[in-house]
C-alpha positions as CSV (number, residue, x, y, z in Angstrom):
1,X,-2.0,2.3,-31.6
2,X,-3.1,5.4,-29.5
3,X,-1.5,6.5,-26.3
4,X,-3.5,7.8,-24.2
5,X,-2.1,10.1,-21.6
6,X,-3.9,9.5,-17.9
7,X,-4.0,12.3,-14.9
8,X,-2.3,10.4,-12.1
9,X,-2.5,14.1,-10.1
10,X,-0.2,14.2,-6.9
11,X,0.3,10.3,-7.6
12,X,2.7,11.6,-10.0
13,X,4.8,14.0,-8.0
14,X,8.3,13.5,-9.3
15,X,11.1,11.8,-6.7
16,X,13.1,14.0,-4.7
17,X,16.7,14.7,-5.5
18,X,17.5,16.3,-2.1
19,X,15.8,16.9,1.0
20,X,13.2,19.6,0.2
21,X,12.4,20.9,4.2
22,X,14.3,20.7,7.4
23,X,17.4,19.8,8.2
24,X,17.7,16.5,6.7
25,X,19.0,14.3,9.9
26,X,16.1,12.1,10.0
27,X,15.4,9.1,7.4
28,X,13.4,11.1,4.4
29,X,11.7,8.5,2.2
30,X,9.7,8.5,-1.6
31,X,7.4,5.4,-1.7
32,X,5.2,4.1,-4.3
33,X,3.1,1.5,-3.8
34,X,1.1,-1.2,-5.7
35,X,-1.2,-3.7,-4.0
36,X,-3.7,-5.8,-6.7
37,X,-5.9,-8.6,-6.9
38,X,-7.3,-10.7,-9.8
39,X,-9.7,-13.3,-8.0
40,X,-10.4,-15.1,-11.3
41,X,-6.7,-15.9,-11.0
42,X,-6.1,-16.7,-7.5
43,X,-3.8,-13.6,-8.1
44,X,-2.6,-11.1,-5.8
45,X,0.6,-9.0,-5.2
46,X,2.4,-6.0,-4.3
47,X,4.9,-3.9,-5.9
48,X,7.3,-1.9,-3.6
49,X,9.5,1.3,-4.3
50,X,11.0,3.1,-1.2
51,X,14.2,5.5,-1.9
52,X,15.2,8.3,-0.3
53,X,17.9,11.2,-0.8
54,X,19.6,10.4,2.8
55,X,18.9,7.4,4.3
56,X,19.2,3.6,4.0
57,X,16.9,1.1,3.0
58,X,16.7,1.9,-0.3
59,X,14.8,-1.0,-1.8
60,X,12.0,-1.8,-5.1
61,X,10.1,-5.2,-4.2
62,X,7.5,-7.3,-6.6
63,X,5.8,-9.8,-4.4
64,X,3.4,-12.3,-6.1
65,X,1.5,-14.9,-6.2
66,X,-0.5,-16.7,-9.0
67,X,-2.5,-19.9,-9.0
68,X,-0.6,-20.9,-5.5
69,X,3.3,-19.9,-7.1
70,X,4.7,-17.2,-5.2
71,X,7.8,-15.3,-5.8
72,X,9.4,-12.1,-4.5
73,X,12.3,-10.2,-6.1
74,X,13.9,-7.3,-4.0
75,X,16.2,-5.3,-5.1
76,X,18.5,-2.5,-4.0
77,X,17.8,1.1,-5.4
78,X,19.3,4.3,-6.0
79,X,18.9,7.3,-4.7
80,X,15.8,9.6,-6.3
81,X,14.6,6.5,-8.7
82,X,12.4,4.3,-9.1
83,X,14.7,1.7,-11.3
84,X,16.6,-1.3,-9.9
85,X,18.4,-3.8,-11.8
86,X,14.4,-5.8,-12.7
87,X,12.2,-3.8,-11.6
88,X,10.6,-0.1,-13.4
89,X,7.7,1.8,-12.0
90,X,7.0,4.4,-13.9
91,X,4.9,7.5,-12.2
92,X,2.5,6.9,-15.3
93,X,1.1,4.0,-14.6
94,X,3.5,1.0,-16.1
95,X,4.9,-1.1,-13.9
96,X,7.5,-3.9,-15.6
97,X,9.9,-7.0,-14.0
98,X,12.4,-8.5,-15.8
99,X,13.8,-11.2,-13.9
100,X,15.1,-14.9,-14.8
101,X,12.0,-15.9,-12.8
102,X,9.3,-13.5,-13.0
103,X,8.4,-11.1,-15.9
104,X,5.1,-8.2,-15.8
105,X,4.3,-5.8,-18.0
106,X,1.4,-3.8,-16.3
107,X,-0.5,-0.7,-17.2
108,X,-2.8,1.1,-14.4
109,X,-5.4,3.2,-14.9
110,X,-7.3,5.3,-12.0
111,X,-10.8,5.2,-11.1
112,X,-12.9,6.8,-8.2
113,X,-12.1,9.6,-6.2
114,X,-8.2,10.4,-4.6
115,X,-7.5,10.0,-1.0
116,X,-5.8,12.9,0.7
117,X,-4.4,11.8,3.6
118,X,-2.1,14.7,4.2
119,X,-4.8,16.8,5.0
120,X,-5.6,15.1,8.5
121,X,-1.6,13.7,9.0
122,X,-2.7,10.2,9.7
123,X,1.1,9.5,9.5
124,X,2.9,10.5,13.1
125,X,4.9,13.4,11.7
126,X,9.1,13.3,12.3
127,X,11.4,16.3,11.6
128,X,8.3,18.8,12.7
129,X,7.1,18.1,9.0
130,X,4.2,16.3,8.2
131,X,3.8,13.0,5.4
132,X,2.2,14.0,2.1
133,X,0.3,10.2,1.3
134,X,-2.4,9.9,-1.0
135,X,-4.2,7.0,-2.5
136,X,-6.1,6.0,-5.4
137,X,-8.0,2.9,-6.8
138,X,-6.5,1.1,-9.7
139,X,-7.4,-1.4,-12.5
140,X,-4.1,-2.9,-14.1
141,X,-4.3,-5.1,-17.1
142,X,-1.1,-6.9,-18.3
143,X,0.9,-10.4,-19.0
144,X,2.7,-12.1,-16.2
145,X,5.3,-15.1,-16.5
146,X,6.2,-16.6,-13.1
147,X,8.4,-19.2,-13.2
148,X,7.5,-20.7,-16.4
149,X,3.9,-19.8,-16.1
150,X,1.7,-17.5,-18.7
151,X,-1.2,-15.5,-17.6
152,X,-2.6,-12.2,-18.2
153,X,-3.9,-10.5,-15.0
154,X,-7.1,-8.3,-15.3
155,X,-6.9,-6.8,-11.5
156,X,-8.0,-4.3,-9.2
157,X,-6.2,-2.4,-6.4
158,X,-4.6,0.6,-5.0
159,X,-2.1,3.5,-6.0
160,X,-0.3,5.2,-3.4
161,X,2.3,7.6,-3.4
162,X,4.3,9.1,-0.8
163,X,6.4,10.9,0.7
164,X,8.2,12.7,3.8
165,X,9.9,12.1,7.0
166,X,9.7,8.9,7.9
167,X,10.9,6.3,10.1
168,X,8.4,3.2,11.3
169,X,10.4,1.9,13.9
170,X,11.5,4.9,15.6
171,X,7.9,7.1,16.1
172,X,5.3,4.4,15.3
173,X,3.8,2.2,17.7
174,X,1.6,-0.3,16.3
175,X,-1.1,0.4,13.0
176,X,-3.6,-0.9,11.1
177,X,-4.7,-0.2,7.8
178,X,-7.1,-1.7,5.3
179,X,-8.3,-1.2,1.7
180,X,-10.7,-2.9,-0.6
181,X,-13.2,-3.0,-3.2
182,X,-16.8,-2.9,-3.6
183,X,-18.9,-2.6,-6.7
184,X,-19.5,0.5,-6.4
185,X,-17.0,2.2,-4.3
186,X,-13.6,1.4,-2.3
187,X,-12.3,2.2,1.2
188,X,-9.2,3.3,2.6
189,X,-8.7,3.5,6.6
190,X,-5.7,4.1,9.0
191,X,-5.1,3.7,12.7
192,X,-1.8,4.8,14.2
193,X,-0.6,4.2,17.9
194,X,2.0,6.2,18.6
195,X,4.2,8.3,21.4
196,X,3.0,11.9,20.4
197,X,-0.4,11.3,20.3
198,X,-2.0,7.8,21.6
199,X,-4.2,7.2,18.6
200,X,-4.5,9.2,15.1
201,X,-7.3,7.2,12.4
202,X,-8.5,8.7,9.3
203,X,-10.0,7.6,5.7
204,X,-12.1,7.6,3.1
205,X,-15.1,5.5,1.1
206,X,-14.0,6.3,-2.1
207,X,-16.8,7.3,-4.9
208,X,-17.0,8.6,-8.4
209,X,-18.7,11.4,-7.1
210,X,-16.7,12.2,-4.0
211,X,-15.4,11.0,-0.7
212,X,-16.6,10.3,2.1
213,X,-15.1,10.6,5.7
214,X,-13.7,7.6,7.9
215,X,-13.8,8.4,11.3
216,X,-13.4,4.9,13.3
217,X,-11.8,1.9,12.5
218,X,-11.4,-1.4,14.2
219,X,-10.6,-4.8,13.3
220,X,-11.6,-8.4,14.6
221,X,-9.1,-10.4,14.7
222,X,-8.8,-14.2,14.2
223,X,-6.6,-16.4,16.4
224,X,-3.6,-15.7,14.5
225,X,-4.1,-12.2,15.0
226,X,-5.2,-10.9,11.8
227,X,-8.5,-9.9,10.1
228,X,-11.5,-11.7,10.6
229,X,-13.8,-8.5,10.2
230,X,-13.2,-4.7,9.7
231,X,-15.5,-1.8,11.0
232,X,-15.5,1.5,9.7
233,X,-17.2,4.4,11.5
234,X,-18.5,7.0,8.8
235,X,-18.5,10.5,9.3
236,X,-22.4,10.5,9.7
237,X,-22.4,7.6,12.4
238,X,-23.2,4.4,10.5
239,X,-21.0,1.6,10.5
240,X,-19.4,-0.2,8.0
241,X,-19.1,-4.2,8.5
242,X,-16.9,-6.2,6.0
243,X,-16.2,-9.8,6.6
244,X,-13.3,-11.7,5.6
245,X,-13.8,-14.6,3.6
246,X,-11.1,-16.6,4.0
247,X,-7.3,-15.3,3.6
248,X,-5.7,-16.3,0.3
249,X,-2.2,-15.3,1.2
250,X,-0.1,-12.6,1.9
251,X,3.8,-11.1,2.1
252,X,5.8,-9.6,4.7
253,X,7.0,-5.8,4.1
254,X,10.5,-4.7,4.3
255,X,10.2,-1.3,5.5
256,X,13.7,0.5,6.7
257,X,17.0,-1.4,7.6
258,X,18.5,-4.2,9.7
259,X,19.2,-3.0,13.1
260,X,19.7,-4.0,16.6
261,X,17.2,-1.9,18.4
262,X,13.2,-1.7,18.4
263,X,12.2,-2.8,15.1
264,X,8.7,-2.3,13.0
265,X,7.5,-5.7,11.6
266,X,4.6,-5.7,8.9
267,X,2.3,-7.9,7.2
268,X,-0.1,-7.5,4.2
269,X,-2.7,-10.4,4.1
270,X,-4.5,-10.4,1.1
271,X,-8.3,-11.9,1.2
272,X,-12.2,-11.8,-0.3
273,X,-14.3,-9.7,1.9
274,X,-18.4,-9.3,2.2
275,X,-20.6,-6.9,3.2
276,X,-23.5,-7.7,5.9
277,X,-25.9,-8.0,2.9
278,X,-23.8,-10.3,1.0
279,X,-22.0,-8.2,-1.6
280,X,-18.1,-9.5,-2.4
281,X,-15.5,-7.5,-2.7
282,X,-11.6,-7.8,-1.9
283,X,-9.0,-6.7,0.0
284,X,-5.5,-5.9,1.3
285,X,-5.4,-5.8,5.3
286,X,-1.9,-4.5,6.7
287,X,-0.9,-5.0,10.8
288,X,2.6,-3.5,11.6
289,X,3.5,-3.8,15.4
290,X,7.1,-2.8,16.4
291,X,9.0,-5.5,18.0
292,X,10.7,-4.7,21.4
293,X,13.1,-7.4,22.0
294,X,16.5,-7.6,20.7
């Protein structure tokens, strides 16, 4: 057998032992983040690492679902690592569980261009220092066991590393973000609302060759309040349309602590989408809105 080594880039930017910048008083975070699809399944999921040299909420997540059976193990994490007591992600691509009721053994491999979004600072900045977040499309091949039951997924998804001062709850409104997959190309989109400045949106339609520029994003939403369409504006004025097709699930996302205060709450649906002319692809829509009562 040959291993083959793959150029994750910035994706692979080792965790932070200490704070690298500032003065350390705000929540600093290192995330890595996983979301996939295997339609021939019925398969989605998401795998979750947030740790961080000084703050709480220290967590590593695997949320799944195959065939209808659904399972989530979280898990608390240590400081600068992405290891918990079932869960690995390693910054090369293999992601493994080992749990009584779930076990994965996934390798990803990049394709299509890298999304920079720390060149525009989508992310409201905290601590006078700015989020370094990028993205990448992913295929991830692997065997799955979930609660009793044997598959191997052949998926599709995104990469995303990041990392930076960061607190959701504290200088974050409300956002919207989207990715998905098309034959020939993916897109990645953010919209922020937030105290600083009222609205911040930037992405990318990601290509072999290149990117290009999202610079509009909006979302129609059903009456549950999630995505029944999303519109991307490109850089050169057209529009992008992508219909949902019907949501096939989805997971709530742990993002900081338990507090009594104003408190970010986040959802990642996951769902087939189409393009006006018909062509499939699929999807990961996430809504975050902070709640005010408490």
């Amino acid at each position: 057998m040959t291993n083959t080594t793959i150029d994750w880039d910035v994706l692979a930017t080792p965790l932070h032992t200490v704070v690298p910048h500032g003065d350390g008083k705000a929540a600093w975070k290192d995330n890595a983040y996983v979301a996939f699809w295997d339609a021939a399944r019925d398969a989605f999921g998401i795998v979750h690492m947030s740790t961080s040299p000084n703050a709480e909420g220290r967590r590593a997540r695997c949320s799944l679902s195959v065939g209808g059976i659904a399972i989530e193990v979280i898990e608390e994490l240590p400081p600068a690592s992405y290891r918990s007591e079932s869960i690995e992600f390693d910054l090369s691509g293999h992601i493994r569980v080992d749990h009584p009721e779930l076990t994965l053994d996934l390798r990803a491999t990049p394709r299509l261009a890298v999304a920079d979004y720390a060149v525009n600072h989508v992310i409201p900045p905290m601590n006078g220092a700015p989020v370094e977040h990028f993205q990448v499309t992913v295929d991830l091949k692997g065997p799955v066991t979930i609660k009793g039951h044997e598959t191997v997924l052949n998926a599709t998804g995104i990469r995303d590393r990041t990392w930076g001062y960061r607190d959701e709850s504290i200088n974050i409104k409300e956002y919207f973000w989207y990715f998905a997959t098309f034959k020939d190309f993916s897109i990645t989109a953010m919209r922020f609302f937030a105290d600083d400045v009222p609205e911040r949106v930037d992405g990318f339609v990601l290509r072999a060759d290149g990117v290009q520029s999202v610079t509009g994003l909006g979302v129609v939403r059903d009456a549950s309040g999630l995505a029944a369409e999303v519109i991307a504006t490109l850089d050169d004025g057209t529009e992008l349309s992508m219909r949902s097709q019907g949501r096939r699930g989805g997971f709530w996302i742990p993002m900081s602590w338990e507090r009594h205060g104003p408190t970010m709450s986040a959802y990642d649906e996951f769902a087939p989408f189409a393009l006006p002319d018909g062509s499939p692809g699929y999807g990961v829509a996430e809504h975050g809105t902070v709640r005010q009562l408490f």
